[in-house]
N, C-alpha and C positions, 0 to 999 in steps of 0.2 A: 277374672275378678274374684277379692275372697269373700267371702259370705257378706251382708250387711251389719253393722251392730248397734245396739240399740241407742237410742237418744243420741246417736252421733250428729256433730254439727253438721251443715250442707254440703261444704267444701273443709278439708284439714289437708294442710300442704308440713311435713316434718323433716329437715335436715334438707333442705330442699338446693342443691349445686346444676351448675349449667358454666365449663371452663368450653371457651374458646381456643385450642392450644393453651398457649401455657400462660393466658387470661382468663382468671376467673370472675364469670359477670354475676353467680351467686353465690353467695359463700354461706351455709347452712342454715336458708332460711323457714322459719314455723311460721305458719299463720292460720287461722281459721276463722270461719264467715260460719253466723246463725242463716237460718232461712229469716228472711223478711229485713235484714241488715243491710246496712250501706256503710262500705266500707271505702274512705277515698284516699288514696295515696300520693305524697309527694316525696319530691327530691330535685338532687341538681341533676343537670344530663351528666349521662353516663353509670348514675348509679344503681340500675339493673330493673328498673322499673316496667320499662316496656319488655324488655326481657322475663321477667315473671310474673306478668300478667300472661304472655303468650307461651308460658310453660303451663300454667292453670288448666287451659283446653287443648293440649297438645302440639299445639301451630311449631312450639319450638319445644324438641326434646332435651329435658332434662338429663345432664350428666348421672345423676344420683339424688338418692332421697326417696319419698313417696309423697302421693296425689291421693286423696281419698274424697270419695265424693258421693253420699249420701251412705255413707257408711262402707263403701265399699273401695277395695285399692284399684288404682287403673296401673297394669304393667307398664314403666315408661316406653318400653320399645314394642308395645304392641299396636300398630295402627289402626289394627281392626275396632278395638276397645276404645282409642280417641273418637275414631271416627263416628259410633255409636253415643259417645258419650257428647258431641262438640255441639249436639241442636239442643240442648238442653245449658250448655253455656254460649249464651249467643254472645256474639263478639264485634263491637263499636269501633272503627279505625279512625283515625284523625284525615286520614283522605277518603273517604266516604263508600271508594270501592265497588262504583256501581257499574252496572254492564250499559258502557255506552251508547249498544246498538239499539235495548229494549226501552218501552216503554216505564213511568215509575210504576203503573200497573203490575207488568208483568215482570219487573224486578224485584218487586214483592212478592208475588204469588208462586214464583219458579219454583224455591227452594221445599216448600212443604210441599208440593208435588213432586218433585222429585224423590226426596226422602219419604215418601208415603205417609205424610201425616195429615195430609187432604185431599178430596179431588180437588178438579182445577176448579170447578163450579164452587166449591167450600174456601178456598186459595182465594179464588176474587173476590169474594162475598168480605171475607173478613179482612184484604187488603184494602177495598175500600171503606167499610166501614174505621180502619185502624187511620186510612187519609183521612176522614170526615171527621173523624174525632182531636187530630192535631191539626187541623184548620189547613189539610192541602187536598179536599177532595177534588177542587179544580185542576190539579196537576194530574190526574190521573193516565190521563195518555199524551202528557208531554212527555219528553226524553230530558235527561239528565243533562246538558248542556244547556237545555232551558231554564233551568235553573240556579238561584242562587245557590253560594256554599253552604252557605245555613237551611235553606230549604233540603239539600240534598244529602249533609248532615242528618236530618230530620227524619227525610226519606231510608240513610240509614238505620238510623234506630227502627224504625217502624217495620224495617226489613227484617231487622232482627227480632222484634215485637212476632213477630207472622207466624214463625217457628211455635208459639207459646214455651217461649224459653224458662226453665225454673229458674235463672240468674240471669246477667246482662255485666258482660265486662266490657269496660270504656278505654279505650287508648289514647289516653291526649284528646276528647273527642271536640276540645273546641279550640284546638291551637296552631288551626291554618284558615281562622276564620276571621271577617271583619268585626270587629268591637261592639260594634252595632247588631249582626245580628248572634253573636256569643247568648245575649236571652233568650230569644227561640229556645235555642236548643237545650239551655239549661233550665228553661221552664217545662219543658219537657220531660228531662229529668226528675224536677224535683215532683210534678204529675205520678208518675211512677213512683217512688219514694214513699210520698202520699199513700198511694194503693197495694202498699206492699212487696213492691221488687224487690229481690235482692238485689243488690248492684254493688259492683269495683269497682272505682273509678280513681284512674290515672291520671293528673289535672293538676295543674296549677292553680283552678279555683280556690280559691281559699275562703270567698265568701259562701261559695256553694255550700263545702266543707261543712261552715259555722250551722250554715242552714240543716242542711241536711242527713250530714255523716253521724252516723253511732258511734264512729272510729275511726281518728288520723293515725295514720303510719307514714314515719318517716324514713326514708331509704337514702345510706349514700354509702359508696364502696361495694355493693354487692348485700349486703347487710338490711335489717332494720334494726334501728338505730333509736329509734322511739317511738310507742305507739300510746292512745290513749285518747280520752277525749277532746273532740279540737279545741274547746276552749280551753282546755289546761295547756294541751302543747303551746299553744300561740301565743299564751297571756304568762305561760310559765315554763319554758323549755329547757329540761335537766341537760342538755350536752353544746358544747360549744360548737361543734357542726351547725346543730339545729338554729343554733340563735345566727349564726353566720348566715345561714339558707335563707334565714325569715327576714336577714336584717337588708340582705340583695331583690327577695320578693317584695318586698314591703314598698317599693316605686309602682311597682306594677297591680297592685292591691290597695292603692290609696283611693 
């Protein structure tokens, strides 16, 4: 990693590519996140969106570009350096991701034992204190199959919560969920939001967006394509993509 520099944003991503063969899903994307910002991203599929969110933390290496992240560059082929740097970007998936076998207890509490960031006695304490605070301290030693999607949703985030992550990147995190429980989880977000998380988030929320985000960025082609406040983008969108995206979302957002 090169040195840190001063007043740098939390995360700065510059010229940022990732080609599949002779597909490219980023095409020299910039962007940077303050600490304490929420930044939430749309587009239509296909447009590189979960794909550079999962180049952010490593999960998917970038062709070219650089990652910097609290002032410091991460080599993109250095695993060692993701892997050091990936608890500190905890990472939300749209299928929740949880180990089938364990309890939500000890689906929570694994990871910072593992990585030495708690005992297990420190690991359970603050996993259920982190259940008792999102309203699932009763699930503690149910297993994930017990659960709804929303609850296990929940239960992800809170997993990632465990870590004391400086950020929180979201994948789609409510878009294999029932409508009904979509609030849970994004009142849980905006909770966070509230108390200063950083967060990314990938979503089609668009009222969340309104609510919450400091900053819409819109993605299509591999690109962004417009970014700025959501109520400008939404109420005033400079590119004919954007107004197309808004004018197919805008069923689903009524």
């Amino acid at each position: 990693m090169t040195a840190p520099q001063a007043s740098a944003p939390l995360l700065a991503i510059s010229g940022l590519c990732k080609n599949y063969g002779a597909v490219s899903a980023l095409d020299h994307v910039d962007f940077e996140i303050e600490k304490g910002q929420v930044v939430s991203i749309i587009g239509p599929s296909g447009s590189g969106k979960s794909t550079f969110i999962r180049c952010m933390n490593g999960l998917e290496m970038a062709s070219s570009g650089t990652v910097t992240f609290e002032g410091r560059q991460i080599p993109l082929s250095n695993q060692r350096a993701w892997t050091k740097l990936r608890p500190d970007l905890g990472m939300v998936f749209q299928d929740y991701s949880l180990f089938p076998h364990l309890s939500i207890l000890r689906n929570i509490a694994l990871a910072p034992v593992l990585r030495g960031r708690a005992t297990k006695a420190e690991a359970q304490d603050r996993a259920l204190a982190l259940l008792a605070r999102f309203g699932l301290a009763d699930k503690a030693h149910a297993y994930p199959v017990e659960l709804s999607g929303g609850q296990q949703q929940r239960v992800a985030i809170i997993r990632a919560l465990a870590m004391n992550p400086k950020a929180l990147l979201f994948d789609e995190p409510t878009s294999a969920l029932d409508p009904e429980t979509i609030k849970d989880v994004l009142d849980i977000m905006l909770d966070l939001a509230r108390n200063g998380m950083t967060m990314i988030v990938v979503s089609h929320e668009i009222g969340f967006a309104r609510q919450v985000a400091d900053r819409l960025v819109f993605m299509a082609g591999g690109r962004i394509v417009e970014q700025g406040r959501p109520e400008d983008l939404i109420a005033r969108p400079q590119s004919e993509r954007l107004v197309e995206f808004l004018r197919h979302l805008a069923p689903r957002t009524a």
